[in-house]
C-alpha positions in Angstrom: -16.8 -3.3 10.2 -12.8 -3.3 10.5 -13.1 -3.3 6.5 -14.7 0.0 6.3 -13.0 1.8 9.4 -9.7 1.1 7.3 -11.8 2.2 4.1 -12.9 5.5 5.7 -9.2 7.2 6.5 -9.2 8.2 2.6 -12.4 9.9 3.0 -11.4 11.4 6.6 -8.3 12.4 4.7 -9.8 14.3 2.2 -11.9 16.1 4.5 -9.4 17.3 6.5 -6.7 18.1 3.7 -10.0 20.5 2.5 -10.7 21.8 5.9 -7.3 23.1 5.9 -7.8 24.1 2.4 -4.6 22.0 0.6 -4.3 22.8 -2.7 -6.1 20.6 -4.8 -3.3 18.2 -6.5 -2.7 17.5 -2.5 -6.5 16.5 -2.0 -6.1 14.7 -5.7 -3.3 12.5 -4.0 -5.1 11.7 -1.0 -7.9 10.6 -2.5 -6.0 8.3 -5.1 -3.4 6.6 -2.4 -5.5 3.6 -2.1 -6.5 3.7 -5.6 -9.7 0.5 -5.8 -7.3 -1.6 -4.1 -8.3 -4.3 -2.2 -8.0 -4.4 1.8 -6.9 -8.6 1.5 -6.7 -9.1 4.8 -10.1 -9.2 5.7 -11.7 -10.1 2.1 -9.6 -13.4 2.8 -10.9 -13.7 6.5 -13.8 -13.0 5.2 -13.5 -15.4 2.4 -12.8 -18.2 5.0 -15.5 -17.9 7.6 -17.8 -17.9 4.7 -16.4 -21.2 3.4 -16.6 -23.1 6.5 -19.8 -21.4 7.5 -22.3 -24.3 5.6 -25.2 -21.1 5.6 -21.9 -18.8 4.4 -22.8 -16.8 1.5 -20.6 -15.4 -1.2 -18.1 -12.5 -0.3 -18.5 -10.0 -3.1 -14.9 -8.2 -3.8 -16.2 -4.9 -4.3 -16.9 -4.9 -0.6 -13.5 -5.3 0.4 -12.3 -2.4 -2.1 -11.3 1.6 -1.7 -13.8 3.2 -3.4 -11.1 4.6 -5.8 -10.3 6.7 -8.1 -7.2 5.0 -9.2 -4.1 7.6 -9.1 -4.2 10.1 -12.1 -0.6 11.0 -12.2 2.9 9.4 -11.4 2.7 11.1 -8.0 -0.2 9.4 -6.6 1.3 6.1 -7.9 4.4 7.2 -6.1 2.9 7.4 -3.3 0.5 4.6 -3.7 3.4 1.8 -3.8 5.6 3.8 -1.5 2.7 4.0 1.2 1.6 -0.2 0.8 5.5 -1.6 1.1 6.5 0.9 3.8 3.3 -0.7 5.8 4.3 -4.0 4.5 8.0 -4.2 5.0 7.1 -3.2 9.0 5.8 -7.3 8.9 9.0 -8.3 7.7 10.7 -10.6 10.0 14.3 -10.7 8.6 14.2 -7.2 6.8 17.1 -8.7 4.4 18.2 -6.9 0.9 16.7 -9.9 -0.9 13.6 -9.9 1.0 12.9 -6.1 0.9 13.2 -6.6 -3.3 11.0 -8.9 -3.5 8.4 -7.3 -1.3 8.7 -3.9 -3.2 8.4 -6.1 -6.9 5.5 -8.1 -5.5 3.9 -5.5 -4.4 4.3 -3.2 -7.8 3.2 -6.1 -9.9 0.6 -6.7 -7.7 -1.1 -2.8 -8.1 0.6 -3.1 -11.9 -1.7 -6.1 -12.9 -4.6 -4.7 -10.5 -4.9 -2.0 -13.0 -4.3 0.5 -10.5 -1.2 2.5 -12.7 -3.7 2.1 -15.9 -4.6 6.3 -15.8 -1.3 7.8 -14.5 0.5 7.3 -17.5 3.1 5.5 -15.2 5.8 3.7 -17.9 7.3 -0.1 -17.1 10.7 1.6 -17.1 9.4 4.4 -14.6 8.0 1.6 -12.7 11.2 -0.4 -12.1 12.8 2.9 -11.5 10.6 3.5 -8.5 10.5 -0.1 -7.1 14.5 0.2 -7.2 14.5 3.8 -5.3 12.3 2.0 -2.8 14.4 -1.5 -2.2 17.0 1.4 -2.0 15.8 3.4 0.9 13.8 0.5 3.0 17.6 -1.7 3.1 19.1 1.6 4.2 16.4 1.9 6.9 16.5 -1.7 8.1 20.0 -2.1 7.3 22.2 -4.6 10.4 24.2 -2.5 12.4 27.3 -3.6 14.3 26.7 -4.0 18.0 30.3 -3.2 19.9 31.3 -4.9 23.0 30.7 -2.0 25.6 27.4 -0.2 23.7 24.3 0.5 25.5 20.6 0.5 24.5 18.7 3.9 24.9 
């Protein structure tokens, strides 16, 4: 149930971005942020209770995926990485440059090998131009800040 609640904001999304009437490459984007990837959390709960459950049958993958398409430009592959490590780098514990990196590259290689960049025309080198704008921006956000003798909290 969780699985498809997730699954659904795409669809929700897309009605809405029509109900407002957003031009079409806007609705295209929304559509193809989630591409046919898969929502691991719960295919791997579900994966588990089915494997100590002795009457547990097989979890079939497709269940667990978006319902696609796959992004059809460089913007909704943009957008597709960008949206999964912003998410992701919020369960960071120790938000460190190092840390960040390897989120972002694990993440791309992750969609990369998914087939999920396969109809975007998305190049290697625009790829690791687009993880390194992203390392970029998430240290700057979670960067350590100095905390001085006398300062207050908010």
């Amino acid at each position: 149930m969780s699985t498809l609640i997730i699954i659904a904001h795409v669809k929700e999304g897309v009605e809405l971005a029509r109900q407002y009437n957003l031009p079409q490459p806007i609705v295209d984007i929304i559509a193809e942020h989630h591409g046919t990837t898969l929502v691991e959390f719960f295919y791997r709960r579900a994966t588990e209770l089915s494997q100590t459950d002795p009457n547990g049958t097989e979890i079939d993958e497709q269940n667990y995926r978006y319902p696609g398409p796959k992004p059809s430009s460089r913007e909704s592959a943009v957008l597709m990485l960008s949206d999964a490590v912003e998410s992701a780098s919020r369960a960071l514990t120790e938000p460190t440059p190092a840390r960040i990196a390897s989120l972002v590259h694990d993440l791309a290689m992750k969609r990369l090998l998914d087939g999920q960049f396969d109809e975007c025309g998305l190049t290697l080198e625009e790829l690791e131009l687009i993880e390194r704008s992203l390392v970029k921006s998430l240290t700057a956000v979670y960067h350590g800040r100095v905390k001085y003798p006398d300062q207050r909290t908010a």
